[in-house]
C-alpha positions in Angstrom: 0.0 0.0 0.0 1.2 3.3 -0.9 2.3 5.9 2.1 1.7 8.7 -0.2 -1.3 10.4 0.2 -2.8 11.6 -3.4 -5.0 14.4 -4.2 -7.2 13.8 -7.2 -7.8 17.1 -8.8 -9.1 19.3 -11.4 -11.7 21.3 -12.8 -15.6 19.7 -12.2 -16.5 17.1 -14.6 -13.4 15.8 -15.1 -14.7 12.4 -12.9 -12.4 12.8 -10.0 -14.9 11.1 -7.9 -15.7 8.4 -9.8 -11.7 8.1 -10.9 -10.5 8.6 -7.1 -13.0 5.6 -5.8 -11.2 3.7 -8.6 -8.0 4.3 -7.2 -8.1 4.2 -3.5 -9.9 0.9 -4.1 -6.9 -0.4 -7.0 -4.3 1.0 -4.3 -5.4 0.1 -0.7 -6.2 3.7 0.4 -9.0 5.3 2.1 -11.4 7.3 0.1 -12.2 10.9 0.8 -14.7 13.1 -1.3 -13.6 16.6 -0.3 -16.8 18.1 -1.2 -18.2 16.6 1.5 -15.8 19.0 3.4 -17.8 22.0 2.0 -19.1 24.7 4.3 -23.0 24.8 3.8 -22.6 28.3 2.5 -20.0 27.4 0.0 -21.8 24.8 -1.5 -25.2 27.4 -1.2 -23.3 29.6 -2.8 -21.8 27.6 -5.6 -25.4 26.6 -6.4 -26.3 30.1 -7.2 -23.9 30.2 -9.4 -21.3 32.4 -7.4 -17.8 30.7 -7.7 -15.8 30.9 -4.5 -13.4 33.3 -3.8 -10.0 32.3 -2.3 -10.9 33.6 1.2 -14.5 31.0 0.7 -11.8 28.1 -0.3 -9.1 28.3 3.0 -11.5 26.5 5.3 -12.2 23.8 3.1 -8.9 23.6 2.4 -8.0 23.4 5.8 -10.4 20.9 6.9 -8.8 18.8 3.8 -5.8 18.9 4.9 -6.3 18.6 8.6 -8.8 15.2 7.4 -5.2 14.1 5.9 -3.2 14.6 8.4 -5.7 13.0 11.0 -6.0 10.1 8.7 -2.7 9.9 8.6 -2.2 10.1 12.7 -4.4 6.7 12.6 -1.9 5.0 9.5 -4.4 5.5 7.1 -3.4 7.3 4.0 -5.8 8.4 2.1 -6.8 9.1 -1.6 -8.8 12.2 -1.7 -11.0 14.6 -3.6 -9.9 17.9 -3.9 -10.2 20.6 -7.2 -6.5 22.5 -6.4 -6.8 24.7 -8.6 -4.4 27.0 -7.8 -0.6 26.2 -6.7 -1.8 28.2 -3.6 -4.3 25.9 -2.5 -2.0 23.1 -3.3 1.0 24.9 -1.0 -1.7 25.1 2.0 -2.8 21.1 1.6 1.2 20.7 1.6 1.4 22.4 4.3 -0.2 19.5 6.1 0.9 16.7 4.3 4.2 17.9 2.5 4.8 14.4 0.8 1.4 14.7 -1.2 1.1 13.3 -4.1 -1.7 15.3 -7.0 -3.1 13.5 -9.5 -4.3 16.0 -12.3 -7.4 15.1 -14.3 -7.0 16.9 -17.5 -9.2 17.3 -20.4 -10.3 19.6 -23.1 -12.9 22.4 -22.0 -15.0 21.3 -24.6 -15.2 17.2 -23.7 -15.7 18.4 -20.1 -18.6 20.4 -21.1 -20.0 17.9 -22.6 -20.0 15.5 -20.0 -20.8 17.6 -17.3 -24.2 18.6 -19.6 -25.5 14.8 -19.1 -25.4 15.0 -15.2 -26.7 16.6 -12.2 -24.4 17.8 -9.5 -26.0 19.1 -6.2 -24.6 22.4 -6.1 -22.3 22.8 -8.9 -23.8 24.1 -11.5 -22.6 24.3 -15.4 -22.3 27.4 -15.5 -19.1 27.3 -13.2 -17.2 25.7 -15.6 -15.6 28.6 -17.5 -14.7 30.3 -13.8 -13.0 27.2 -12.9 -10.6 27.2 -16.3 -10.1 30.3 -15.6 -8.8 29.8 -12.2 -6.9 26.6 -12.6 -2.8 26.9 -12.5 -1.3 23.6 -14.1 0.8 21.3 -11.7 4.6 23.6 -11.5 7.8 21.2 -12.2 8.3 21.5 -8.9 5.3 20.0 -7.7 4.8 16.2 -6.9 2.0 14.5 -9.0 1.4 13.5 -12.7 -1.4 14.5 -15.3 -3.6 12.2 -16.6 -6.1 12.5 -19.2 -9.5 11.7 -18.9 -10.3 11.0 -23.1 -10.3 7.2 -22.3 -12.6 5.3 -20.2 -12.2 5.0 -16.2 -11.1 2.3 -16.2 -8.4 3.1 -18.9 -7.7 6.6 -16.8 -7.4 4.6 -13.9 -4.6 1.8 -15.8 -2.9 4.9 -16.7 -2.5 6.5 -13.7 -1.3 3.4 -11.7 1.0 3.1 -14.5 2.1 6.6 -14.3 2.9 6.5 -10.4 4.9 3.3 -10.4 7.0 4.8 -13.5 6.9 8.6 -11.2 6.0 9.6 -14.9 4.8 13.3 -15.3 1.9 12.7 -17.6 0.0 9.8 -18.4 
């Protein structure tokens, strides 16, 4: 079982649920869905279509992080869902797990649009998807973690992810 913890992140739609379930099961690790870390007024305020502000994101990031490192405390290591957009939000979650591995879900604007008009989310609405581009930073050279496509199926995303952390290749 890995020791590394891994954040599965990117922009909504990109299945980082669905993906992370897949590999915290394939792996051994405990699954997390960070939205379930949400502040109700985050997630009230998401569904009105607001995006969240930095200052709305630090407690959720916080209780991520803290949910790591408490994981951690009881040897669990966890595999757990968190959008990171920006390298600021991924320098606070490192802040409590510095060893943190990301796992980047990447895909085209357009395919992600496309999926996410086939499906219902409870408080993230559609319409969020342009502020989210807009705010996502890619993964720095410096930062620990690969990029992984989501074109193929999961379970394809999922081959090539393993794949890509056993090699510590950068994108798979």
């Amino acid at each position: 079982m890995s020791q590394t913890p891994l954040i599965i992140m990117g922009v909504q739609g990109t299945g980082k649920s669905t993906v992370g379930r897949a590999l915290a099961d394939r792996l051994g690790l405990s699954f997390i869905d960070g939205d379930d870390l949400h502040l109700a007024a985050n997630k009230e305020k998401m569904a009105s279509g607001t995006p969240l502000t930095d200052e709305d994101r630090e407690p959720w990031l916080d209780a991520i992080g803290r949910t790591i490192a408490s994981e951690r405390e009881k040897g669990v290591t966890c595999a757990i869902v968190c959008s990171a957009l920006k390298r600021r939000y991924r320098d606070q979650l490192r802040t409590y797990a510095p060893d943190v591995k990301f796992v980047h879900l990447s895909g085209s604007q357009d395919l992600i649009a496309k999926r996410i008009a086939h499906r219902r989310h409870e408080y993230m609405p559609a319409s969020l998807l342009d502020s989210q581009f807009a705010t996502l930073e890619q993964l720095g050279d410096d930062e620990s973690g690969i990029i992984a496509s989501i074109e193929p199926p999961v379970h394809d995303v999922v081959q090539n992810i393993l794949r890509g952390l056993e090699e510590d290749a950068r994108t798979c």
